[in-house]
Every structure is written in C-alpha cells, then in structure tokens.
C-alpha positions, 0 to 999 in steps of 0.5 A, a space after each residue: 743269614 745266607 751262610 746260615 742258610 746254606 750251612 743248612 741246606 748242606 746239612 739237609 743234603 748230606 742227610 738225605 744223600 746218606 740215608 739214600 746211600 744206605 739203601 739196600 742193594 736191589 735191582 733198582 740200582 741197575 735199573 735207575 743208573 740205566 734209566 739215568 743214562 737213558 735220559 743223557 742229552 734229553 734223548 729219553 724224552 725226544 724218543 718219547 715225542 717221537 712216538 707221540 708225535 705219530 698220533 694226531 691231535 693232544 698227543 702230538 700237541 703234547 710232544 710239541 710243547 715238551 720239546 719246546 720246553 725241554 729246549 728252553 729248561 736245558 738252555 736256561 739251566 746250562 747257561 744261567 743256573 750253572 754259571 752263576 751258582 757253581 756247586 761241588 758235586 757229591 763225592 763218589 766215594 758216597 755211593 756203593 760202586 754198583 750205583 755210580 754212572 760210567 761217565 759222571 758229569 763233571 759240570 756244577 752240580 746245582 741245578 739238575 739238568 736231568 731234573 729240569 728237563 724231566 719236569 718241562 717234557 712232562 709238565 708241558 705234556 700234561 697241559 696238553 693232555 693230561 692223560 699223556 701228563 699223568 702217564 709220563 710223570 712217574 717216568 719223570 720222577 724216577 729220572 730226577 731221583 736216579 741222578 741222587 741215586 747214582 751219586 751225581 746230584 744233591 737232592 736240591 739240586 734235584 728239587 729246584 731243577 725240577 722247579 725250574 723245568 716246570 716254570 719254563 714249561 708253564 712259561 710257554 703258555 705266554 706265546 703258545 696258548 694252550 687250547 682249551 677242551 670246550 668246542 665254540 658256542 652258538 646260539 643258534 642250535 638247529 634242528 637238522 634233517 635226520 638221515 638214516 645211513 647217510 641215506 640223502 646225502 651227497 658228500 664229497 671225499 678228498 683222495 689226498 686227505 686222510 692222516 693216518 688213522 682214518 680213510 675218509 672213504 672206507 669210514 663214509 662207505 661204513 656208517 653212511 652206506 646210503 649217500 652217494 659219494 664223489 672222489 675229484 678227479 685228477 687234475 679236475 677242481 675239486 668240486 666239480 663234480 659235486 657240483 655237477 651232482 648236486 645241479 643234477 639231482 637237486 631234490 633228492 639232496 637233503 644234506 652235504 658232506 666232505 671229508 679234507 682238511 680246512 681247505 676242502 671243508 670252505 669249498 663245500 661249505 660254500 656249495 652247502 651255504 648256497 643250496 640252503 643245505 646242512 654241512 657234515 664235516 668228517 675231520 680228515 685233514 691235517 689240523 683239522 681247525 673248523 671240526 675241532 670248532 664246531 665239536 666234531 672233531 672226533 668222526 664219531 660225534 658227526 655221525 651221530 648228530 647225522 643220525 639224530 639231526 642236531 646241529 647249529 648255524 654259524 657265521 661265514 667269512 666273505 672276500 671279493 678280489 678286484 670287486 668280483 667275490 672270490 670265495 667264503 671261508 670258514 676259519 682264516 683269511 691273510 695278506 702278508 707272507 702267509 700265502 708265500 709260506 703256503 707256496 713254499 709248504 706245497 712246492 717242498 711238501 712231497 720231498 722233506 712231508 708237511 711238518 718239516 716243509 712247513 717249518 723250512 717255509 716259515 724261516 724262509 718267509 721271517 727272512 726273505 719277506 718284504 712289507 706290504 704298503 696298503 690302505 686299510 678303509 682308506 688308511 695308509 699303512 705299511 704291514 707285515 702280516 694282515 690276518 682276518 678271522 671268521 669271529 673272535 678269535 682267542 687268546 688276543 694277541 698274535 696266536 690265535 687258536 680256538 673260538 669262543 663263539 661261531 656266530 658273534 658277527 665279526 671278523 677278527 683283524 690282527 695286523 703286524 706293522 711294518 712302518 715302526 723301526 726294527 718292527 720284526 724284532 720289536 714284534 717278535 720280542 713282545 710275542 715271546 714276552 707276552 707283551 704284545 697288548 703294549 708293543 706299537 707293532 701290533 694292531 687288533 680290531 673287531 668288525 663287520 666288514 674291511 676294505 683293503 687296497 694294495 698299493 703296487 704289485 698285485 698279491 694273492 691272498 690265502 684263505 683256510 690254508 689255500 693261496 688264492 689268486 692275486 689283486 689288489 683290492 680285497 673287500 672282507 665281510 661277515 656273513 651272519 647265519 649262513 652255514 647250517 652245520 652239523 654237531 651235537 647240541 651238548 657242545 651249545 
C-alpha cells in the first residue's frame, strides 16, 4: 500500500515537473531564480521583519511572530523532516540551463525549507495583521514555487513544506497568543465633559515618550490648542508640576491628559482618580497597553471622545508597601524577577535601545534569579514570579495580553512556584506546551484584594513597568469604579 502510494506520488511529481520544464522561456525565469536565491538562510524574509519591525503596533507584531515561526519551521524541517525522510532531488539535466541555480542545494529534497519558511513568515504576519498577511502571501507563493521552477524541488516537497511552515506558524499561538482586535468592555459608559479645543484641559506631556511617529507635544499643541500643557522638568518627578497646576487652578480644570507610555499613564491617572477628573490618554509610549485597552490607541480616537464627551469608568489597582499606600495602577503589578528585568532594561537601555536591553535583561533574570519565600494570606510559599493584574486578564495561562472587561472588580493573581523540583524548566516546558492548566508549577486565583509578606531581605515591587521601592509587606486591592477615562462608546 506505501510502495503504491509512493510509486503514485513519484508519478505525479515527475508530471507536474515536466510540465513545469516545458514552460516557454520569459523573463520570469530570471526573475524567480533571483527571488529563490533572495530567499537563502531566510534572508528574504528577516529583511522584510526589519522593515516591518520600524512600525509600531500589528506590524511589528507581525514581524515578531514571523521570525519566531521562521526559526521554528527552519529547525523542524532541517532536523526532523529531512533526516528522517531523505529524498533524491530532481535531476538537473530536467531543467533548461537559463533556470537552474548557481549553487543547488545538495541536502534531501523533501521537505522544502525555502516552502516551509515562506509559509510560517507569512501565515504568522497574517495572524497578526491580516493586511500585512495578504501583502506578503503571493511573495510566499512565488518563493515556494521558484524552488520547482529552477529544478531543486519536487512539487510535494513544496506542498508539504509549506504545510509545515503554516502549522508551526499557527502552533505559536499555544504560548504566544494572538490579541484580538476587540478593545475591553465596561458597563459603565460615562457621559464626559466635552471640551472644545482642549479648552479646560491640564495634560501633561512626557519629553522622554514619544516612538517615532508621533511627538506627543506638537500632536497636543495641534488639536487641543486650549489646554495648558506641562513638560517635567529634569531631574524633577514627573508630575510635580502638574500637581502644582492643578492645586493652584483647581476650578478651572475640567479634565486631565498625559502623553507617555504606561508608567506616565498610572502617575496621572492616579491625580485624575483623586480630583474626580476624566483622564485622556494619548498613546505615546512604547507598548502602549492600557490606550490599547480602553480603544484609544489610535490618538485619533481620544480627540474625538474629547471633542464629544464619550468615555466609561474603570477599575484601578491599589498596593501599600509597608502599610503606607504607595501607588495605583492601571495594568500590572509583580514580585519576583520582573523588577530586576526593569533595573537591567534601564541601566542597558541608552547603550544596546529598548528591544535589545529588554532581551539581554530577560536572559539574565531566567539565569541568575533567586526564589522568593513568601506568605500569601498567611500561606507560605515559595515563588519565582508574583503577577498581579488590575482585572481578569486574558488567555489564562502564564501570557497575559488584553482584557475582556475594565471593570469586573478583581485582581488577576498568576504565581510561578518555585517550591516543586526543576520548578523553571517544569514551568517553562508546560508554558511552550500549552499545558500550563496541568503543571503543578503554576497558580492562578481571581480576587478583590492579597496580602503579601516577604520573608527576609526587603524587595522592590514593579508596577505598570516602573521599579517601586522595596518592603516587605505588600497589600494589593481593587479599586471599583475610580477612573473615569475617555474613549469612544462604540468599543462598549
């Protein structure tokens, strides 16, 4: 039965490879043996990622996930697929010489790499941004087909290296979910002061945000030319003189802004929750997690919610230090090596830029952190990592990224054990296995409020990004209904 099927198969490639040689001379000959070189190592494809990686938001996501799934289907097809099912490659004598490449490949023919990488970078592009998918995909299908075309694969080759790519592409969405276009839910829309030309507004602009495509203070001074606008002062806090503002004209502030990233956003959020004043938030960070939230992470959508006064009332997070309240905030909370990723990002950030420090601090973190022994509500535990999050956040499992509501009352606990054997790798293998809802290591809880002692030497917490100072005792609540905020009904 094997034998007859691959007699069959053979038969159908030797066709389909004949009938492709027999194709009249043109200039796609020249044109598909360069783009099939182009394409060698997956340079093609990283090019492409480095392009779109210059563009924030879906594109760069999209480049992410490309590479990631170009490295997975080129490990998969190089010491899996072609191992185990060596396959003679076509003869060259069968294509004319104007087609054949300079330097064929001389490994197993079976499966296409050249496929199997095309398909991942632009199966996973498209999970990402559909637009960019669409725009990649014939690219992807000219690449795959080039490798018939200039004699160096069979068509199923091409066929199921292409299938492959795909499936490691779409397997990457069992530890890296893919976040879905629809902003979080509240129901509790607000009807918001309408201000005309930012005229009543305080907002503060951060001199350090800003990601390229936007400058926070030239977009405020263009479609809110009436509010009055504070830039921090080096080496000051950053929202003193806000603050010194906002005590001094009080009455005539209707509503705040800020333009920063996350960690800019919970300082004036905390000053607009205060006051009783609505909060606009002009996405100029670099992730950008709470305006995404709320539906205003296109700048355009805040002014407009501004200008016609719709916005909704959301939940805020809360944690005292040492029994005296430190701070609110507006996405997440941790314990664990978070913080010391934040210190290492910040000290490396001028020299290596963010993306890079980020990913250098991560290493270091997995390799050189130490547990943390702790009480929980008066349990003791020993743990990696302690995440808190203002809500329920979503997919469960140890990869939160988007939340379906803003104002469901809880806090979001994720804890990483560190009291069970080989605890990190057990953690690690269940995260990329998508298992994590069996594996012993992991912990995840919904409530309203958490006490947490540290037992031993003091530690800093980090909250919306920013390292807080350290203590030992850290009591976490929900805050109901605190923050008014302004967005566009529609996303309710």
């Amino acid at each position: 039965m094997l034998r007859r099927l691959r007699h069959t198969i053979n038969a159908v490639d030797s066709e389909l490879a004949r009938h492709s040689a027999r194709l009249p001379a043109s200039v796609a000959d020249r044109r598909l043996k360069a783009l099939s070189t182009a394409a060698n190592h997956s340079a093609l494809w990283l090019t492409i990622a480095a392009v779109l990686a210059c563009r924030k938001g879906a594109p760069r996501r999209a480049a992410l996930r490309g590479v990631v799934a170009i490295a997975g289907a080129s490990a998969t097809t190089n010491l899996i697929g072609k191992p185990l099912f060596p396959r003679r490659r076509p003869a060259a004598e069968l294509m004319s010489q104007r087609r054949r490449l300079s330097d064929p490949p001389t490994s197993s023919s079976f499966p296409s790499g050249h496929a199997a990488s095309a398909a991942a970078f632009a199966t996973a592009a498209a999970m990402e941004s559909p637009v960019t998918g669409a725009v990649i995909a014939p690219v992807a299908a000219a690449v795959a087909y080039s490798r018939v075309h200039t004699g160096v694969h069979w068509p199923t080759d091409v066929v199921c290296g292409a299938a492959l790519g795909a499936g490691v592409a779409w397997a990457t969405r069992r530890w890296w979910p893919v976040r879905p276009d629809t902003t979080a839910a509240s129901n509790h829309p607000a009807g918001l002061p309408a201000l005309d030309d930012g005229d009543g507004m305080l907002a503060l602009v951060n001199p350090g945000s800003g990601n390229g495509e936007l400058d926070p203070g030239q977009w405020v001074g263009e479609h809110w030319p009436k509010a009055v606008v504070v830039h921090p002062q080096p080496e000051a806090d950053l929202v003193d003189g806000l603050r010194e503002l906002l005590a001094r004209d009080r009455d005539s502030v209707r509503a705040l802004g800020v333009a920063g990233g996350d960690g800019t956003v919970a300082a004036v959020a905390t000053m607009a929750s205060d006051h009783g004043l609505p909060l606009a938030v002009i996405s100029a960070g670099t992730l950008n997690h709470f305006a995404r939230d709320i539906g205003v992470d296109d700048p355009t959508s805040v002014a407009e919610s501004v200008s016609t006064g719709s916005g909704a009332t959301v939940d805020l997070g809360a944690v005292a230090i040492d029994g005296v309240p430190a701070c609110r905030f507006i996405n997440t909370a941790s314990l664990g090596g978070y913080p010391d990723m934040v210190r290492f990002r910040e000290k490396w950030e001028p020299r290596w830029g963010k993306w890079p420090a980020a990913a250098m601090a991560l290493i270091r973190v997995l390799h050189e952190s130490s547990p943390l022994d702790v009480e929980i509500d008066g349990e003791r535990h020993r743990v990696w990592v302690l995440f808190v999050g203002n809500g329920g956040y979503a997919p469960r499992g140890f990869a939160p990224v988007w939340r379906p509501r803003l104002d469901n009352g809880t806090l979001d606990v994720r804890i990483v054990r560190a009291d069970r054997r080989f605890s990190r790798l057990r953690f690690t293998l269940a995260a990329m296995t998508g298992a994590l809802h069996r594996s012993r290591t992991y912990v995840e809880r919904q409530v309203s409020r958490m006490d947490v002692v540290v037992r031993g030497t003091p530690v800093a917490l980090a909250t919306d990004g920013e390292v807080r100072r350290p203590g030992r005792r850290f009591s976490f609540t929900t805050h109901e209904k605190a923050l008014n905020v302004y967005r566009p009904h529609t996303v309710d």
